[in-house]
The first five atom37 places (N, CA, C, CB, O) and aatype in JSON, in Angstrom:
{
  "aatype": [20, 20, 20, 20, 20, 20, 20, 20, 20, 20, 20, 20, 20, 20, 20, 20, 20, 20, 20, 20, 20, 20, 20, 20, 20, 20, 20, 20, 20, 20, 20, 20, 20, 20, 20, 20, 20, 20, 20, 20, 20, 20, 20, 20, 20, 20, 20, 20, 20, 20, 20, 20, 20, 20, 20, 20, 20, 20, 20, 20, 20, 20, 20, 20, 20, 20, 20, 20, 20, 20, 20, 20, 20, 20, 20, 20, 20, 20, 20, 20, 20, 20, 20, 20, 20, 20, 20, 20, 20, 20, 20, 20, 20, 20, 20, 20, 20, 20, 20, 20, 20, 20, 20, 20, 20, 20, 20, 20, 20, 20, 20, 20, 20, 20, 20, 20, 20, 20],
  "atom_mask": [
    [1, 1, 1, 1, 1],
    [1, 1, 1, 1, 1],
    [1, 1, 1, 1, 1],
    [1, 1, 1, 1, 1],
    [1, 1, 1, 1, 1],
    [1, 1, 1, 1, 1],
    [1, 1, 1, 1, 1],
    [1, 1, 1, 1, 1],
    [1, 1, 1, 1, 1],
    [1, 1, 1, 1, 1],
    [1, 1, 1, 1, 1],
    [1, 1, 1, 1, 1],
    [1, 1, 1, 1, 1],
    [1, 1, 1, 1, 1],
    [1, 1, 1, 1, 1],
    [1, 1, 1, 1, 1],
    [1, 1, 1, 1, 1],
    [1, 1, 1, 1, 1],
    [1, 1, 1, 1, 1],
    [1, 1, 1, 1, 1],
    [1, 1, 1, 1, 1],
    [1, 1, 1, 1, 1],
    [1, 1, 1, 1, 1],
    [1, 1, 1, 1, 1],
    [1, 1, 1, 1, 1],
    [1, 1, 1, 1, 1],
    [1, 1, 1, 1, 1],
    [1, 1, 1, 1, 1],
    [1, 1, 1, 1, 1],
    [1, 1, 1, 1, 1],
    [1, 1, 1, 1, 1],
    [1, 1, 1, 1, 1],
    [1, 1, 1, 1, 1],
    [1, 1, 1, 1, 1],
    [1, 1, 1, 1, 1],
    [1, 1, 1, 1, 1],
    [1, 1, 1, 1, 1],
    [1, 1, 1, 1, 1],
    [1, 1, 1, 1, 1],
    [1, 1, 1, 1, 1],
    [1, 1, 1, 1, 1],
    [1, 1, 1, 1, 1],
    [1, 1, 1, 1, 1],
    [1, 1, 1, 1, 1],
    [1, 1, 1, 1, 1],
    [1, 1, 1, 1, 1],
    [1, 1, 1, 1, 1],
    [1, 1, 1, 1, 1],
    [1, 1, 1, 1, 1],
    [1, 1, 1, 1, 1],
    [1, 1, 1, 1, 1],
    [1, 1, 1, 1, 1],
    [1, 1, 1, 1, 1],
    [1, 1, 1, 1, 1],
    [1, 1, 1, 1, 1],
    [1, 1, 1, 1, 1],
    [1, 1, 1, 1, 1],
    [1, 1, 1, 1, 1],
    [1, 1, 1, 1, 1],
    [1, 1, 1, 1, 1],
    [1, 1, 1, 1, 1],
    [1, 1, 1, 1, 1],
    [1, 1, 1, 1, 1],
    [1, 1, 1, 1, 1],
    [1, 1, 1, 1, 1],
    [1, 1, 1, 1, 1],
    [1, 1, 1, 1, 1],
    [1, 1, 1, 1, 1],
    [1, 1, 1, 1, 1],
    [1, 1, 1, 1, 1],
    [1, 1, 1, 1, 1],
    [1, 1, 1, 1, 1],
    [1, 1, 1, 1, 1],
    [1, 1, 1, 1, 1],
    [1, 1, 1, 1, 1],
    [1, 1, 1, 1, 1],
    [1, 1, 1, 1, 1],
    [1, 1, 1, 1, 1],
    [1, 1, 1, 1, 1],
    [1, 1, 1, 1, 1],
    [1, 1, 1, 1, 1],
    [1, 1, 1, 1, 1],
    [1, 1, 1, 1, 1],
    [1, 1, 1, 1, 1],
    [1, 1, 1, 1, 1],
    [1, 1, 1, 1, 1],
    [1, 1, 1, 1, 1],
    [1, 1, 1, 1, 1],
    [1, 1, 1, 1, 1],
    [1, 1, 1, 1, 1],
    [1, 1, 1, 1, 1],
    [1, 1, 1, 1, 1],
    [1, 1, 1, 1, 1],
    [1, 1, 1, 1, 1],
    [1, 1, 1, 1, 1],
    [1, 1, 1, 1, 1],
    [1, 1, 1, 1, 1],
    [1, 1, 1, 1, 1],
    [1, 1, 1, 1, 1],
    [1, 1, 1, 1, 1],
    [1, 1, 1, 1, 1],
    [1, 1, 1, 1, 1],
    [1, 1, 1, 1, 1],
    [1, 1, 1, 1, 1],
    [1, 1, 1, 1, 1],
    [1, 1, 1, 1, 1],
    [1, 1, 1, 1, 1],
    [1, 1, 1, 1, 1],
    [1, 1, 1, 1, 1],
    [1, 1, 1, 1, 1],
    [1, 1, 1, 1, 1],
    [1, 1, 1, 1, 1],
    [1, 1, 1, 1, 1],
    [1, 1, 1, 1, 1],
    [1, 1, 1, 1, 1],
    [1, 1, 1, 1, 1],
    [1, 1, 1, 1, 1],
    [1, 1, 1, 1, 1]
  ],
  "atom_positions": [
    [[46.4, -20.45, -3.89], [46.25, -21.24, -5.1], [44.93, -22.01, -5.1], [47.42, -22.21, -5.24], [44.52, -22.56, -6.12]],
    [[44.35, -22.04, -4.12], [43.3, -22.83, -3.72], [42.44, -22.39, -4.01], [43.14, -23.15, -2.67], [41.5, -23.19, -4.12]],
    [[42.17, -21.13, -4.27], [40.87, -20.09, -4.53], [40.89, -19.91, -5.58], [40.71, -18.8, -3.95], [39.88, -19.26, -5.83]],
    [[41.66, -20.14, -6.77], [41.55, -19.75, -8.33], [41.65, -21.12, -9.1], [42.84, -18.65, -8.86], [42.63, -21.79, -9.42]],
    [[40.08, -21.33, -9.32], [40.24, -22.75, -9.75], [40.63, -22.3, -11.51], [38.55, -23.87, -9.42], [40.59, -23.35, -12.15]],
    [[40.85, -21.57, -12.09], [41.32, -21.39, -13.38], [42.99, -22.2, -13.45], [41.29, -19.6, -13.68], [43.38, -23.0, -14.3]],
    [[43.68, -21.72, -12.38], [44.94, -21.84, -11.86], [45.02, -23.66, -11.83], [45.05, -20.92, -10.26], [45.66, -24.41, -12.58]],
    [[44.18, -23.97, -10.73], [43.77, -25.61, -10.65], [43.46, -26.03, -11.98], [42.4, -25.98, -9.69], [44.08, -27.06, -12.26]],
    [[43.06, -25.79, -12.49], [42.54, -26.8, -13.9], [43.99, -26.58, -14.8], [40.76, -26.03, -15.0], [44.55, -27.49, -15.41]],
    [[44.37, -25.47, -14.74], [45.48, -25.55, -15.71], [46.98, -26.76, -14.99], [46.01, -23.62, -15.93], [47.8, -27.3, -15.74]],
    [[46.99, -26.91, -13.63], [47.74, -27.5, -13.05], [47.19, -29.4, -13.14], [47.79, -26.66, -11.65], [47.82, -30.44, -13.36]],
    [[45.81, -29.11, -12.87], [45.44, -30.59, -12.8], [45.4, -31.19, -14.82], [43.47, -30.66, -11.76], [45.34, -32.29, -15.38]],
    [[45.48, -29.84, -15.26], [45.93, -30.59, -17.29], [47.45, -31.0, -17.39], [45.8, -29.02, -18.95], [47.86, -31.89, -18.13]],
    [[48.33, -30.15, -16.45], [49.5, -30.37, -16.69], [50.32, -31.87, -15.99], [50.03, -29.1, -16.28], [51.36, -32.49, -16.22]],
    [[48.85, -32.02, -14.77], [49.54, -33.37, -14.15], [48.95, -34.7, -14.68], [49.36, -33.41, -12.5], [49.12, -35.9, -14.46]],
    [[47.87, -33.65, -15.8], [47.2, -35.28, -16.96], [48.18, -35.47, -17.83], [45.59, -35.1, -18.16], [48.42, -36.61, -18.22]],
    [[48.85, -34.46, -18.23], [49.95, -34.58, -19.23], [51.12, -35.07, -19.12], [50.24, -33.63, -19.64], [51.65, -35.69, -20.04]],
    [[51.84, -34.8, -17.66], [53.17, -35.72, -17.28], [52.47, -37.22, -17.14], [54.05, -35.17, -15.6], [53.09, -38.12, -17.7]],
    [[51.34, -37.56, -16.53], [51.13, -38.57, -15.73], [50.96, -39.53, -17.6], [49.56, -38.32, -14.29], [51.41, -40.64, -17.86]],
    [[50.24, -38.67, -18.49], [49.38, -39.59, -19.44], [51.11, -40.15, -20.39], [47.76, -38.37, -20.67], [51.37, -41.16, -21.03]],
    [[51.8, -39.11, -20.11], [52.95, -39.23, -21.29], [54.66, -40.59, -20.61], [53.67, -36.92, -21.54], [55.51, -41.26, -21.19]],
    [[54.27, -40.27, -18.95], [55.11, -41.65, -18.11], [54.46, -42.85, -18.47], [55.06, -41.64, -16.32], [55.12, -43.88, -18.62]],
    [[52.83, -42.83, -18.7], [52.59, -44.16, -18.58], [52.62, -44.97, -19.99], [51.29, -44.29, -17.88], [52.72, -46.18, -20.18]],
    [[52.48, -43.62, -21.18], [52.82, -43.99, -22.0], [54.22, -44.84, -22.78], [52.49, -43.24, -22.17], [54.29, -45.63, -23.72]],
    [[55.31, -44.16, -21.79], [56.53, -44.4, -21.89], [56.73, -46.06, -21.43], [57.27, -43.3, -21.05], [57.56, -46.93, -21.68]],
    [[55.6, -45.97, -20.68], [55.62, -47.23, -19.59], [54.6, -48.36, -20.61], [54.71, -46.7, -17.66], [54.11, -49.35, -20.08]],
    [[54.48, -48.18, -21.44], [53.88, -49.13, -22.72], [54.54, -49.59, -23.61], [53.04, -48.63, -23.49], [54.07, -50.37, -24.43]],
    [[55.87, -49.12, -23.6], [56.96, -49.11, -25.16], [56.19, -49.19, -26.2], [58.08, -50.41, -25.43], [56.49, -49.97, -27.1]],
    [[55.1, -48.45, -26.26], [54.6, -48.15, -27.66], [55.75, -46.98, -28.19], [52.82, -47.53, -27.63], [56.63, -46.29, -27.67]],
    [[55.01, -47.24, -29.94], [55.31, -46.4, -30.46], [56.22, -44.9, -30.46], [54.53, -46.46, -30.59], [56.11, -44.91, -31.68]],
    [[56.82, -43.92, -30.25], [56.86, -43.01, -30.34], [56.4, -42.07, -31.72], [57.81, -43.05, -29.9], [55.9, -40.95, -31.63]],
    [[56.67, -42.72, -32.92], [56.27, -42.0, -34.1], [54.62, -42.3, -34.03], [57.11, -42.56, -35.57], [54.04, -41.41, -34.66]],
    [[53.62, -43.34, -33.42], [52.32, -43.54, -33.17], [51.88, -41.83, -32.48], [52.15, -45.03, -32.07], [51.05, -40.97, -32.78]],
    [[53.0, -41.99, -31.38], [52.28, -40.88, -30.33], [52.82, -39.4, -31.53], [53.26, -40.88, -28.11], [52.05, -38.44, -31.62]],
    [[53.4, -39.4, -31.89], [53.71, -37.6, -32.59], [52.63, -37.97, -33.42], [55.49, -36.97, -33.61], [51.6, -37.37, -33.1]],
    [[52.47, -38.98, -34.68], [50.86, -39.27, -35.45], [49.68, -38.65, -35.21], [50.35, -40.52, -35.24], [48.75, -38.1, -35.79]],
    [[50.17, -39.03, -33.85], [48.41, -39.17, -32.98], [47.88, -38.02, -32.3], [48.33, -40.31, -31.62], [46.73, -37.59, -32.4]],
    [[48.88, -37.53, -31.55], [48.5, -36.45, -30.73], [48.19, -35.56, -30.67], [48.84, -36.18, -30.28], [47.98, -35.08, -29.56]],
    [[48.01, -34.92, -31.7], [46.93, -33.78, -32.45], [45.56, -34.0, -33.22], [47.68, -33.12, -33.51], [44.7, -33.21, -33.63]],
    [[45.69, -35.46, -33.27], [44.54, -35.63, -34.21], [42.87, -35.42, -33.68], [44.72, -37.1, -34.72], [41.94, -35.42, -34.49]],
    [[42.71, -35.27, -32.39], [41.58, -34.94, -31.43], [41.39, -33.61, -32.17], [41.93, -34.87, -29.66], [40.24, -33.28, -32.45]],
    [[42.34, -32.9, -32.47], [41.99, -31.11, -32.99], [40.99, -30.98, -34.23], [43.59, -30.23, -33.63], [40.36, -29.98, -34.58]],
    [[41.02, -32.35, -34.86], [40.29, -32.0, -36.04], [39.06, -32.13, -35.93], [40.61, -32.62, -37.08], [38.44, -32.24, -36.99]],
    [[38.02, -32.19, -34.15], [36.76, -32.16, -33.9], [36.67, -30.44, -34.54], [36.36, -32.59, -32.15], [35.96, -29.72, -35.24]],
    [[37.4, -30.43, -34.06], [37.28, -28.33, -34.46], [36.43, -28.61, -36.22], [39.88, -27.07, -34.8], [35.53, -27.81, -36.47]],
    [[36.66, -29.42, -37.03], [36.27, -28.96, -38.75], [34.64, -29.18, -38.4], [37.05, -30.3, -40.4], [33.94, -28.91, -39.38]],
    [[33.92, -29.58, -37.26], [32.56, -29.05, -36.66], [32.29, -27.89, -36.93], [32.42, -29.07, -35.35], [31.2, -27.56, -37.4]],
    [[33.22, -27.09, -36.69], [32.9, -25.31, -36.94], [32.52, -25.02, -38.45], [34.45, -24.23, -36.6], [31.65, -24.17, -38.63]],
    [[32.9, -25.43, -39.18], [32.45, -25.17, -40.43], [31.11, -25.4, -40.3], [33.08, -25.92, -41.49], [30.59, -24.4, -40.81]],
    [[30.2, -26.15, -39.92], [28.84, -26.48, -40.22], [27.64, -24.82, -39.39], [28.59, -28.43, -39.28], [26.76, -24.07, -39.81]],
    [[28.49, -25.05, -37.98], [27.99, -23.95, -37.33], [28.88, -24.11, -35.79], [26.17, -24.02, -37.26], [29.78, -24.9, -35.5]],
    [[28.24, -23.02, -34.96], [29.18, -22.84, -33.88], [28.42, -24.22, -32.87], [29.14, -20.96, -33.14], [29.22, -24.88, -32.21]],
    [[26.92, -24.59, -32.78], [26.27, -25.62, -32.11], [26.94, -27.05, -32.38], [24.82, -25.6, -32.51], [27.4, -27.71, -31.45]],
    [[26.96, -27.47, -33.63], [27.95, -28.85, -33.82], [29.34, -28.79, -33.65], [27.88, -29.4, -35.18], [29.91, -29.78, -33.19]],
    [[30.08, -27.61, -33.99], [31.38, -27.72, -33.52], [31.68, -27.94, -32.13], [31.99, -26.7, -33.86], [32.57, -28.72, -31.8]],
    [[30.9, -27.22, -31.16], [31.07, -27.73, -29.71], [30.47, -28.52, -29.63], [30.85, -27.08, -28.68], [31.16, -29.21, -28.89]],
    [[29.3, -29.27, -29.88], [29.13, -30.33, -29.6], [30.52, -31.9, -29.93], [27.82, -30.28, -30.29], [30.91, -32.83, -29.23]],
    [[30.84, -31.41, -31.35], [31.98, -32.81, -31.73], [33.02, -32.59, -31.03], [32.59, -33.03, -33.32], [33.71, -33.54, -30.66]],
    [[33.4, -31.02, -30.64], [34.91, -31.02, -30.27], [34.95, -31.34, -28.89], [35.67, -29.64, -30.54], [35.92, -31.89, -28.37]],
    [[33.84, -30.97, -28.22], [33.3, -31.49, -26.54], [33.56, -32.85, -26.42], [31.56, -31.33, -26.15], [34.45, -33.32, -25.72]],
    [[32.59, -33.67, -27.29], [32.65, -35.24, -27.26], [33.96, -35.95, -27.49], [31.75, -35.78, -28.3], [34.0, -37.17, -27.39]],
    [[35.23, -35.12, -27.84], [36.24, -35.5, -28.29], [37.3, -35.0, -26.89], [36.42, -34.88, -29.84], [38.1, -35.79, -26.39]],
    [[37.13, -33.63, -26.44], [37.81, -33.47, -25.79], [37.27, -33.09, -23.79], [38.45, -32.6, -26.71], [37.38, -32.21, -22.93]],
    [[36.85, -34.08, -23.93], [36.22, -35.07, -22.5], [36.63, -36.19, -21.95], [35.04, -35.57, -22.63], [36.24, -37.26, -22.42]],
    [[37.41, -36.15, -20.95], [37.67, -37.61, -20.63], [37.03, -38.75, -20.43], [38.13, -37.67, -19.85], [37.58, -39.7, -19.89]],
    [[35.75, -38.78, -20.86], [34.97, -39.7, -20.67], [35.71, -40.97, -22.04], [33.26, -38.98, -20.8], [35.96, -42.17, -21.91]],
    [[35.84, -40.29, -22.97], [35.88, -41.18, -23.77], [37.32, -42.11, -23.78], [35.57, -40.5, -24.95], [37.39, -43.32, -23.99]],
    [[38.44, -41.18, -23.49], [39.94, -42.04, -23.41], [39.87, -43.0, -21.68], [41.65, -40.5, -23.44], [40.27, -44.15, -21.5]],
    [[39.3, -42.14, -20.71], [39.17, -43.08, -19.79], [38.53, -44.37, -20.13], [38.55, -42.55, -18.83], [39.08, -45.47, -20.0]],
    [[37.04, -44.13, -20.68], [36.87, -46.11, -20.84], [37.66, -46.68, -21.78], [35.3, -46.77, -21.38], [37.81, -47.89, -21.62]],
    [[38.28, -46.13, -22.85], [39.27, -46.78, -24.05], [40.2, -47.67, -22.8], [40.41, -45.31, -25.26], [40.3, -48.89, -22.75]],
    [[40.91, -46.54, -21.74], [41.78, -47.19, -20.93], [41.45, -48.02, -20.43], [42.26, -46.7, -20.19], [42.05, -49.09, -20.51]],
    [[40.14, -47.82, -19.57], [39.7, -48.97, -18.68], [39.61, -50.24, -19.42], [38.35, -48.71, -18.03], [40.21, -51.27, -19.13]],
    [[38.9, -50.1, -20.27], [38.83, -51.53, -21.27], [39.78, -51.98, -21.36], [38.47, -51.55, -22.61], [40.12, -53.08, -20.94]],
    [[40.58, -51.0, -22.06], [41.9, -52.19, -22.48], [43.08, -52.81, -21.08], [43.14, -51.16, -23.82], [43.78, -53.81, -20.98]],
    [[42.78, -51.45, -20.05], [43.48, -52.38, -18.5], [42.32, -53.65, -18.34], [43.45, -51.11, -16.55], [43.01, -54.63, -18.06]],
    [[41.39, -53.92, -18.38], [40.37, -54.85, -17.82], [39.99, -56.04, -18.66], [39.16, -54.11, -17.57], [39.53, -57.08, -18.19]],
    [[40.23, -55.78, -20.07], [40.35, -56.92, -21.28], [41.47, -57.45, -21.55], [40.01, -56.5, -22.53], [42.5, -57.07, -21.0]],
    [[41.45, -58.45, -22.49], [42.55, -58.99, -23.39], [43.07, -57.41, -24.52], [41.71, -60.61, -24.46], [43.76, -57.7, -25.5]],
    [[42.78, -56.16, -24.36], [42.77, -55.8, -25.35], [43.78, -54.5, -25.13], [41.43, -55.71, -25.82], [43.54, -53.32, -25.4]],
    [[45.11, -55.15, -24.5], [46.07, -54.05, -23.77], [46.44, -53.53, -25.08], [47.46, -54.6, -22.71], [47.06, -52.55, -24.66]],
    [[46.58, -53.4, -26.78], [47.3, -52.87, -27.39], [46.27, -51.59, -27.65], [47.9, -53.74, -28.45], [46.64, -51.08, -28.71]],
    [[45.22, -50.92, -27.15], [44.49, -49.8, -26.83], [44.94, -48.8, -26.13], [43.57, -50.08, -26.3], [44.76, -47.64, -26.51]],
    [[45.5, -49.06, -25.17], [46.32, -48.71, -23.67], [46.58, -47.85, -24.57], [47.58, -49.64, -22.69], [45.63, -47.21, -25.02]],
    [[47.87, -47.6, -25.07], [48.39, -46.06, -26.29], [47.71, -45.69, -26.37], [48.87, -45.9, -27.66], [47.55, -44.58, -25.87]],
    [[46.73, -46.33, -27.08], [45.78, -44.66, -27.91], [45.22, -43.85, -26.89], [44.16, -44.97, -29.05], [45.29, -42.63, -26.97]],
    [[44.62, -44.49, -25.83], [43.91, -43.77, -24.37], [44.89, -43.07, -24.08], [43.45, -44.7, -22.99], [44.6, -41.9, -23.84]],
    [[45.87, -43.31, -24.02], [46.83, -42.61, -23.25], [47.26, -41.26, -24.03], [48.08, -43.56, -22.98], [47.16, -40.25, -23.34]],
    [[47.68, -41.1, -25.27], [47.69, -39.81, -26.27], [46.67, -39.14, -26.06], [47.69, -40.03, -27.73], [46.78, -37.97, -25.69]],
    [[45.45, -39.73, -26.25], [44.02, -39.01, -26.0], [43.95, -37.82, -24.83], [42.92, -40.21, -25.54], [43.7, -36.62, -24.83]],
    [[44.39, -39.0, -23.61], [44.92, -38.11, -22.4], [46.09, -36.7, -22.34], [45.54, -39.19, -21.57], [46.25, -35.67, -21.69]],
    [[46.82, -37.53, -23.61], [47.78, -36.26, -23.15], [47.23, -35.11, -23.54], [49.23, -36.24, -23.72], [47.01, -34.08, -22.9]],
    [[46.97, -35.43, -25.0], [46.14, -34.14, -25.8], [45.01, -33.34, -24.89], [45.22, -34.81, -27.2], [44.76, -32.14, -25.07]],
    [[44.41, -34.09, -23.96], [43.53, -33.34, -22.97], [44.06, -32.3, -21.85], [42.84, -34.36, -22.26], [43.67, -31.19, -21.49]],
    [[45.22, -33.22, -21.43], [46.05, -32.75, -20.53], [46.76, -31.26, -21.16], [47.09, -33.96, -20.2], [46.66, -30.24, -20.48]],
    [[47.34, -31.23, -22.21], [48.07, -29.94, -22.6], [46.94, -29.18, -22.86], [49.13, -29.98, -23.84], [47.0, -28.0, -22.52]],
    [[45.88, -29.61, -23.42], [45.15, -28.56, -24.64], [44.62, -27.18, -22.55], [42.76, -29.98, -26.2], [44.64, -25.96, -22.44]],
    [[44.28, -28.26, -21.5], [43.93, -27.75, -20.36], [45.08, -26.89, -19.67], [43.46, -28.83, -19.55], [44.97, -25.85, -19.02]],
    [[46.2, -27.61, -19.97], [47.23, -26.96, -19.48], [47.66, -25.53, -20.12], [48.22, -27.87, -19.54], [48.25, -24.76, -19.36]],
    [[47.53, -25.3, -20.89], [47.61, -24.04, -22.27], [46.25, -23.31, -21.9], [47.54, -24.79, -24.27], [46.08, -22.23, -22.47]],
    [[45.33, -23.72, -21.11], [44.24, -23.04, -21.33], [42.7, -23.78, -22.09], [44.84, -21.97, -22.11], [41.54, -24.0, -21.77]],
    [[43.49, -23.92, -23.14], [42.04, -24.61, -23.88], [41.16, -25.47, -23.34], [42.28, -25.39, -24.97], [41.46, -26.6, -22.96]],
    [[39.72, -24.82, -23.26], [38.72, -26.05, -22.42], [37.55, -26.18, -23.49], [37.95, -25.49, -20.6], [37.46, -25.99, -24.7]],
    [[36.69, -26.6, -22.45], [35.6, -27.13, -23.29], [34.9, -26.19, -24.01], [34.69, -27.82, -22.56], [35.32, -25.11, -23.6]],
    [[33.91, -25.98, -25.02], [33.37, -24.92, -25.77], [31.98, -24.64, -25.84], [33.73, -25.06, -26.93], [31.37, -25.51, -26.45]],
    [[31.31, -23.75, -25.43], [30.09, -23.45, -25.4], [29.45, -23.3, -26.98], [30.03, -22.22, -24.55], [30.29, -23.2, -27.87]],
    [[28.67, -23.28, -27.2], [27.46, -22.93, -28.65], [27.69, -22.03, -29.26], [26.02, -22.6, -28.46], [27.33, -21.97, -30.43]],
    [[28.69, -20.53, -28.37], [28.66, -19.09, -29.05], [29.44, -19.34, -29.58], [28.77, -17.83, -28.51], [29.02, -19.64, -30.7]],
    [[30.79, -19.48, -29.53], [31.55, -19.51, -30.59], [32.63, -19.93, -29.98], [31.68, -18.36, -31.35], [32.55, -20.0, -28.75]],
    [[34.08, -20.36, -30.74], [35.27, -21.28, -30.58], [35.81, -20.52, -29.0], [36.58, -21.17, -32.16], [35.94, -21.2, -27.98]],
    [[36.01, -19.46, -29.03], [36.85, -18.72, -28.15], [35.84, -18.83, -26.99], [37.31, -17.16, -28.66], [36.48, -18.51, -25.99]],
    [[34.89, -19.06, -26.71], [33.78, -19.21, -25.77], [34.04, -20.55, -25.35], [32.31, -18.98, -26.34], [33.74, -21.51, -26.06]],
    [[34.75, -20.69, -23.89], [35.51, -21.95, -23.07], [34.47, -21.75, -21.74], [37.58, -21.68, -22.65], [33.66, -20.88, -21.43]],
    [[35.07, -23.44, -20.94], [34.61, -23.48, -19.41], [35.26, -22.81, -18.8], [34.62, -24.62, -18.71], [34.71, -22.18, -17.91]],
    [[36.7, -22.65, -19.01], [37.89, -22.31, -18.64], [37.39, -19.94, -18.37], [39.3, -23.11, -20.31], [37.47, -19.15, -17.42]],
    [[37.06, -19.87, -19.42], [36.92, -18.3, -18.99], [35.72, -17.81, -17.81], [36.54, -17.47, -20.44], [35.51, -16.81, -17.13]],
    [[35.09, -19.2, -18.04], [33.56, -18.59, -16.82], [34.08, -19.09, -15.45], [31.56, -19.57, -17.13], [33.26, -19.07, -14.52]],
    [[35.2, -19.5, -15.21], [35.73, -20.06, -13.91], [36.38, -19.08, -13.76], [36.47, -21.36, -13.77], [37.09, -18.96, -12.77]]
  ]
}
């Protein structure tokens, strides 16, 4: 298992996805917030309409953990714990879209992932 990092990434999305969706549980937020929410990262994809270069660029910037990790960090490190949710959906949506396969997207076109050159 150690030698097929395709295998690893799909395992390390699936343990973003239990881990992002316990801690969520562990917020008593919302539940109708999180069904709202948790697709809404997909609509970086309406990038593609312009061309295949901006669609991966918006849908990249969207589906990167760079961005829900500092949402989290902030809001663990501020007064500003009612954030905590949204980071955390963000996460999950990262976590499944990896777990299913879906990764990041190169310039050629939608079906052109990190996930197939690994």
């Amino acid at each position: 298992m150690l030698t097929k990092p395709s295998l690893l990434l799909r395992v390390e999305g699936s343990l973003l996805l239990a881990v992002s969706i316990v801690c969520y549980y562990k917020t008593h937020a919302s539940w109708i917030l999180f069904a709202v929410l948790v697709l809404t990262p997909d609509l970086s994809m309406l990038g593609y309409f312009a061309n295949a270069k901006v669609g991966a660029t918006i849908y990249n910037a969207v589906h990167t953990l760079i961005g829900p990790l500092l949402l989290i960090g902030y809001a663990l490190l501020t007064a500003h714990a009612a954030l905590l949710p949204y980071g955390l959906i963000w996460t999950t949506h990262i976590g499944f879209d990896r777990m299913i396969g879906a990764g990041l997207k190169y310039p050629t076109q939608f079906k052109d992932t990190h996930l197939q050159h690994v």
